[in-house]
N, C-alpha and C positions, 0 to 999 in steps of 0.2 A: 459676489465680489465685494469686499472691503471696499476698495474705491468707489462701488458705485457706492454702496448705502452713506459714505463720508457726501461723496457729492449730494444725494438726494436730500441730507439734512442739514446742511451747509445753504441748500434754496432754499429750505423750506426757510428753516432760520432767519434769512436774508428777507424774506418777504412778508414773513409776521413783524419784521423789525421796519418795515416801508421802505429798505433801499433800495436801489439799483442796483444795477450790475456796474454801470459809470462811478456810480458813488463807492461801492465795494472797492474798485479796479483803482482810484486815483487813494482811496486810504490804507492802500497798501505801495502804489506807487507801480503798478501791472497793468497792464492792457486787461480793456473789457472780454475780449478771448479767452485772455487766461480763465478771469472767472469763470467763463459758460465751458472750459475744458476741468474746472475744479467739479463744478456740481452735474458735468454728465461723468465724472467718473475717469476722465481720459488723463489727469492730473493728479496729483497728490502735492497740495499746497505744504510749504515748511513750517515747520513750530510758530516761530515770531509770524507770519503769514496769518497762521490757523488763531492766535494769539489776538493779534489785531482785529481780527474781522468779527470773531464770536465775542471775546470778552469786551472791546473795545466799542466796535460799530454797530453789533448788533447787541449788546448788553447784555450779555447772558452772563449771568454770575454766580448760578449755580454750581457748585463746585463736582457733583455727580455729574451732569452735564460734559462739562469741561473735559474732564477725566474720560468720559467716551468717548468723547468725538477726537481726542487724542489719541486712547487707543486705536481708535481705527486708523486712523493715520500715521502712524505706527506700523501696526500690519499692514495697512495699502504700498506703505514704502517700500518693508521689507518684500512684499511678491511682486514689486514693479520692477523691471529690468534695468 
């Protein structure tokens, strides 16, 4: 499932980067739920969401990168109900 492997990379991401789930959850302006419903998969965060939290809070700025973790969220949209 798209969603999950988005969620599963989304933690890891988030934990190689030393944040929280608190710190995630207020620099996006979401509850800390939201996050832990992002990275088990039960979510599919939006663009500007997905935008913030990788290239912004976690500094990823690989452009390869980026571009996956979008597709997948992308595809987890489109099979979410």
């Amino acid at each position: 499932m798209r969603s999950v492997k988005l969620g599963q990379e989304l933690r890891r991401l988030r934990e190689t980067a030393g944040i929280s789930p608190d710190q995630a959850a207020r620099a996006i302006g979401r509850s800390r739920s939201l996050i832990g419903h992002f990275e088990l998969g039960e979510r599919v965060p939006s663009k500007s969401d997905l935008i913030v939290l990788v290239r912004d809070l976690y500094a990823v700025h690989d452009e390869e990168t980026l571009e996956g973790l979008e597709a997948l969220r992308t595809e987890a949209s489109e099979r979410s109900p």
